[in-house]
N, C-alpha and C positions, 0 to 999 in steps of 0.2 A: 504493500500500500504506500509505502515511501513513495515513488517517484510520481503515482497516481496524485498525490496530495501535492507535492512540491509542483508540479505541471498544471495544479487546479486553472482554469476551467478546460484543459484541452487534453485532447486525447491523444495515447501515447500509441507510436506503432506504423510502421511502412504500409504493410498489408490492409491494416486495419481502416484505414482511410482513402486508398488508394481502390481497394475492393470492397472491404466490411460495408462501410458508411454509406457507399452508391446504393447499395442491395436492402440497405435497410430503409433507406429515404424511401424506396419506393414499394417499399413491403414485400419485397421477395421472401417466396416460400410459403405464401399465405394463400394460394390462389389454387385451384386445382391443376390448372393450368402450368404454373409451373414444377411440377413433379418430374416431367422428362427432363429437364435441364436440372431437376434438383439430384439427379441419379447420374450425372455426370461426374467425375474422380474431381475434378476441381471446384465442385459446388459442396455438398453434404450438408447434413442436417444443423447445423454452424449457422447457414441463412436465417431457417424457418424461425430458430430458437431467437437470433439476436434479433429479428422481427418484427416477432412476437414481443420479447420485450422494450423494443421501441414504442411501438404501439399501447402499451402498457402504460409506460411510465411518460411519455410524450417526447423523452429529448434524446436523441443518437449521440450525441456526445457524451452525457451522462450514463446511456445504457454502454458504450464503450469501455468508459473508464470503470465499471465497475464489473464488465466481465472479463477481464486480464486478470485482477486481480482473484475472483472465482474459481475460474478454470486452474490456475495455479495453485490455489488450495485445494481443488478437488485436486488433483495432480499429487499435492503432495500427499495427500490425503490416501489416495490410493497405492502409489509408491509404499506407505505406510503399513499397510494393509495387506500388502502383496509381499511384502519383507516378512511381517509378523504372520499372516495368516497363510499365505502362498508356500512361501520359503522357510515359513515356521524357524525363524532364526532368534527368536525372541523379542521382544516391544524395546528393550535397549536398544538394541541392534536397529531397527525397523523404525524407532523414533531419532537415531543417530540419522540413518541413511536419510531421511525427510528432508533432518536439517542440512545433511550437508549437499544435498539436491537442490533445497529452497537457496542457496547462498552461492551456488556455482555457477559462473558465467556460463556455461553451456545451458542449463536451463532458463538464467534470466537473460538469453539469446530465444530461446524458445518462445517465455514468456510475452516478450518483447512485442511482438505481433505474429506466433504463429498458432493462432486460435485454433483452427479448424487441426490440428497438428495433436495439439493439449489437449480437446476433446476426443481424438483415435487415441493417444494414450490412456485416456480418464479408460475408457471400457474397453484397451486390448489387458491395462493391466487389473482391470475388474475380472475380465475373462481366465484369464492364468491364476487370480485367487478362487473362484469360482471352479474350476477344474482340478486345483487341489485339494476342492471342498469337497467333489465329487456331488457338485450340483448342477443341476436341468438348467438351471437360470443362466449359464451361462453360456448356453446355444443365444436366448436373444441378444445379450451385449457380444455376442461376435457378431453377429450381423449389425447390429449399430453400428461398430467398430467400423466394419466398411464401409457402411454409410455414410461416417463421417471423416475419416481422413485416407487417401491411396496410401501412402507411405506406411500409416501405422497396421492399416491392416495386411498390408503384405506382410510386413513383421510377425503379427499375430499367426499368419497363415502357415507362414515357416515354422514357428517357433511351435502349432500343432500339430503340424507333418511329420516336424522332425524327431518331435515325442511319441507320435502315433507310429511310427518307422524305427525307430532305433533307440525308447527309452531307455530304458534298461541298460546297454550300453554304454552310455553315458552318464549314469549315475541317478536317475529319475527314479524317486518314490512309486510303486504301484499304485496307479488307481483306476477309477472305473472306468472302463472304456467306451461307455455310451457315451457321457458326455464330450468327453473329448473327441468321441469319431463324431459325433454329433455336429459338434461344434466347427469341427474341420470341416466337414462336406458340406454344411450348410453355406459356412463361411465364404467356403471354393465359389459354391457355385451361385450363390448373391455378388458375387470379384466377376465372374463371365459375365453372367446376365448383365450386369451393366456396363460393360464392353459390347454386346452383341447388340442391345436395343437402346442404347443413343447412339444417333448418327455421330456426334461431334469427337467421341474418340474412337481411335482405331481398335480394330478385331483383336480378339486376343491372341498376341503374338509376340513371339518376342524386338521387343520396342533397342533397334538399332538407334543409336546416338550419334552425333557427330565423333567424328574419330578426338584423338587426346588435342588439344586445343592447344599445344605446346606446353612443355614443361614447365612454363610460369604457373600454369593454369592450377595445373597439379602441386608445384611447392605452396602457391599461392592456398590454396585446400587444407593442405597437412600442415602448412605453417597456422593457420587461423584456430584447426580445432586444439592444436600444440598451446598457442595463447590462451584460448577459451577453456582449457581442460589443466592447465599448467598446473595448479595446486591441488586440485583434485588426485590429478593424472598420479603425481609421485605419492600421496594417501595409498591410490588405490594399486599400487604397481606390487607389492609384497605380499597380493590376493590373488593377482592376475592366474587363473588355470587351479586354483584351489575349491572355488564352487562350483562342483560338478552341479550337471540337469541346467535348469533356467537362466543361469547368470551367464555361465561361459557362452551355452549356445547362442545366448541375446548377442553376446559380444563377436562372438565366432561370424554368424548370420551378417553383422554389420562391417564388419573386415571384408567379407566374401562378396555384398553388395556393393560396396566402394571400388572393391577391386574388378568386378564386373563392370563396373562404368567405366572402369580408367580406361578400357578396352574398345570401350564404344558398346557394350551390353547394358540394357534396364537404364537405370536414370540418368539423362542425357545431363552434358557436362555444367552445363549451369545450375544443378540442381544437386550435385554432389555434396554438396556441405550438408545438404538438411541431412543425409543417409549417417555423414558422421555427428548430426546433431542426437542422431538415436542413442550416443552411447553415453546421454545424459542420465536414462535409466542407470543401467551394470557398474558406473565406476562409484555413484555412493555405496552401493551395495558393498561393492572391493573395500573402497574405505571405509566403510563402516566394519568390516570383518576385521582390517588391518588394527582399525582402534580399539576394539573391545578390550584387544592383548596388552593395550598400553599405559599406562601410568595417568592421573589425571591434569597432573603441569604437560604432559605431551599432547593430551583432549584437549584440554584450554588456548594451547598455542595454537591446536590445528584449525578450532574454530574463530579463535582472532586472526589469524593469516588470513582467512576466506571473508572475514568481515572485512578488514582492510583493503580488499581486494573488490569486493561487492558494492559495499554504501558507498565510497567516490563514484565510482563508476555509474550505481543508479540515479546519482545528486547532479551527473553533468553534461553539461553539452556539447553538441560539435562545435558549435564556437568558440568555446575553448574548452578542449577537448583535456580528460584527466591524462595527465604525463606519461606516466607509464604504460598505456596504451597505446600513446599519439607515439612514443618513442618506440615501442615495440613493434608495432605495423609498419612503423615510414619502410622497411627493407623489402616491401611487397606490398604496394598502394593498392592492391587489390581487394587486401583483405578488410576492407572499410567497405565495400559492397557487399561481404558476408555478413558481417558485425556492425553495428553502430558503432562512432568512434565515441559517442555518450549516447545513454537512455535515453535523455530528455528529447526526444525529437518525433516528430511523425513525419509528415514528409519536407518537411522543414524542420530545421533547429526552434525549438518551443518560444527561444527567446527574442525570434525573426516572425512568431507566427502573428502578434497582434499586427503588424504589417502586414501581413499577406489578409487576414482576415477585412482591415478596412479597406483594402484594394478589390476583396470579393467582391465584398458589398457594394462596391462604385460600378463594375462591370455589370452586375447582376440586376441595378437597376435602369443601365444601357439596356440590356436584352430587354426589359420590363417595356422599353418603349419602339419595343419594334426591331431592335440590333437582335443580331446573333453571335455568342461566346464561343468561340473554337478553341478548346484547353485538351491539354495532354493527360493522360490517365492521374499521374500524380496530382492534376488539381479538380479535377476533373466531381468527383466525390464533396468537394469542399463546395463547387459550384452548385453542385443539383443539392446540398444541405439548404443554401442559404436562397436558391430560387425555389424550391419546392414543386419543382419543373421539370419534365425535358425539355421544353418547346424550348428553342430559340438556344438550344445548347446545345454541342457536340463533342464525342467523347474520338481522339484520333489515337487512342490506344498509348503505351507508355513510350515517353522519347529519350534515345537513348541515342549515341554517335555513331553506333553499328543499325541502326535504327532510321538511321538522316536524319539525325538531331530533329532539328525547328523545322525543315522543310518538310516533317507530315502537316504541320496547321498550316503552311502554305496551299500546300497541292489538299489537303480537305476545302480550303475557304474556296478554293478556284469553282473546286465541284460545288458548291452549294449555289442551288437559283433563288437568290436574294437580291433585292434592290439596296437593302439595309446596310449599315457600316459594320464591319466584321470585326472581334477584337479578339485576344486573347493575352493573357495573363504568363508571367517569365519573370525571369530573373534577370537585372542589368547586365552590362556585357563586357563586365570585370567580373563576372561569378561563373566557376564550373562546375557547380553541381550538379550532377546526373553525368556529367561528362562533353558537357553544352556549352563552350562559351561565344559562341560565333553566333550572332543575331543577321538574320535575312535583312536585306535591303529593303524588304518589303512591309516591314513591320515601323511603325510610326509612333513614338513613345506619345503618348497622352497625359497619362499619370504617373505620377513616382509614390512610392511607401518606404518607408527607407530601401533594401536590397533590392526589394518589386518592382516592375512595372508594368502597366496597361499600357499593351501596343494599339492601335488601327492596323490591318493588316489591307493591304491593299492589293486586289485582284487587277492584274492586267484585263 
């Protein structure tokens, strides 16, 4: 709740504003109508829920900021659960691993804005307690499981296959096999079916990637989760291959999918880091196994290190960015597009947002009189908040340098048949955020907010 409160009144999160916010302006999920597109791998029940509670409580902003901080409790909550009740390692052990999960940059990476992510954890690791309860109820939370994140339930899927296939060997407690085959076939085949009956993703097959994107691509990868796992990582390194069944094979499955992509197999290269974000689960578990064994001035330092490491980090901004991460990433600028280089940001630095927010508001009542707003994905969400609209708004998808920068709200305004003056919303042309700093000829500053500005975009 720390960063939620420190950032009051705005919402923390890339994704979450960028996707969340559009979808819930306009009540996606609520409609019968959209069920097929809710059963697409990049939609899940994330939509219906955040909503629903838009609708509810009346404000997207406020239903934002208070379901980061939810999902993360249930998160630990379960993590918890699945320690003590799954893994039966004991409520110490299982209240250690929480803590050291709730305080680790890999998880408040997670947290950050990967909602729909946190909610396939919440009920793949309900499923795995539930399975070693040798309860029924854990056929339905594998199918939520799917329903609401691709990533997690493929985890879950494996992590059922490969118990239903070779417990035993690996060291897996006996249990009942209904539920678990239950749970697997069910799971399987709710993973097809919504492969074979939405058009928009491909058949089920194995999903070819672009080849390895050069070896930056890759240091850039294993450097970030190195950062993001660093204090963890050595907790958990004197456990590593000691908890047979669950832990290892979570951890094994997650090595074997990374390395599968480095190849160009399953998750295509720009998505590689969430696969190593999965080992936010297995390495408290390590540490936590590691700690049991040790003294409590060695407990106390391990969770001061991870505090120290944590509260700057959630307190700060990419404007100025906390030291020790700004100084550890400069050797691979890349890894600030994995990680925040601070919490406080959504798709702006929080401390840049009251600018960008009275600069909406100017555009927004341009469209109001007849103009239309051409905005890029990133503001795109902030636009349809504050008009309450599509009309007179367009979304030209997220602009990035591999993308043609600014030149997608160029070539959309051309295509639009409007008499009206075209604007769109950017950042001046001393800032390279997103990787943009070259402004079109075409573009006519109007308004300034401090970093911002309202162009006129002008159609030959």
């Amino acid at each position: 709740m720390l960063p939620e409160i420190v950032s009051w009144p705005y919402p923390l999160g890339y994704d979450t504003v960028a996707y969340y916010l559009p979808k819930m302006v306009v009540g996606f999920g609520m409609r019968v109508s959209d069920i097929p597109e809710l059963l697409r791998f990049d939609r899940g029940l994330l939509y219906p829920l955040a909503s629903l509670m838009a609708a509810s409580f009346g404000d997207c902003f406020m239903v934002l900021k208070f379901l980061g901080p939810l999902l993360y409790g249930l998160l630990s909550l379960a993590l918890y659960a699945y320690v003590e009740h799954g893994l039966r390692m004991g409520w110490r052990k299982a209240l250690t691993a929480s803590t050291l999960f709730s305080l680790s940059l890999l998880g408040l990476r997670v947290s950050w804005d990967l909602y729909r992510n946190m909610l396939g954890l919440i009920f793949a690791l309900t499923t795995l307690t539930l399975v070693e309860r040798r309860s029924w109820l854990a056929v339905p939370t594998a199918l939520i499981t799917v329903l609401s994140h691709e990533l997690s339930s493929a985890m879950l899927m494996a992590m059922l296959i490969v118990r239903l296939v070779a417990g035993r060997r690996f060291g897996w407690r006996d249990v009942e096999r209904g539920p678990l085959l239950a749970s697997a076939t069910s799971s399987v085949a709710l993973f097809v079916c919504q492969r074979l009956i939405t058009p928009a993703v491909s058949p089920p097959q194995i999903v070819l990637s672009r080849p390895l994107k050069g070896s930056a691509w890759l240091a850039s990868d294993l450097y970030f989760f190195t950062l993001a796992s660093a204090p963890l990582l050595i907790l958990a390194a004197p456990s590593i291959g000691r908890l047979r069944g669950d832990v290892d094979a979570w951890s094994a499955l997650t090595a074997a999918a990374f390395t599968l992509s480095v190849v160009g197999v399953g998750a295509p290269w720009y998505y590689r880091y969430r696969v190593l974000l999965m080992m936010c689960i297995p390495l408290p578990i390590y540490a936590s196994e590691t700690l049991s064994s040790k003294t409590g001035i060695v407990k106390v330092v391990a969770l001061a290190t991870l505090l120290s490491v944590a509260v700057p980090y959630l307190t700060t901004s990419p404007s100025r960015p906390w030291n020790y991460y700004a100084l550890a990433a400069s050797p691979l600028p890349r890894v600030y597009t994995l990680m925040p280089s601070g919490f406080l940001q959504n798709v702006v630095p929080l401390d840049e947002f009251p600018h960008l927010e009275g600069l909406m508001k100017g555009a927004v009542a341009e469209v109001s009189d007849g103009c239309v707003l051409v905005v890029p994905r990133q503001f795109y969400g902030l636009a349809l908040y504050y008009l309450s609209s599509r009309e007179g708004l367009v979304d030209v998808g997220e602009v990035s340098p591999t993308r043609g920068g600014l030149n997608l709200v160029v070539e959309a305004a051309r295509d639009l048949n409007t008499t009206g003056k075209i604007y769109t919303v950017w950042w001046g042309k001393a800032n390279m955020w997103y990787g943009v700093s070259e402004i079109p000829e075409s573009f006519k500053p109007v308004a300034v907010s401090g970093p911002f500005t309202l162009y006129e975009v002008e159609v030959d």
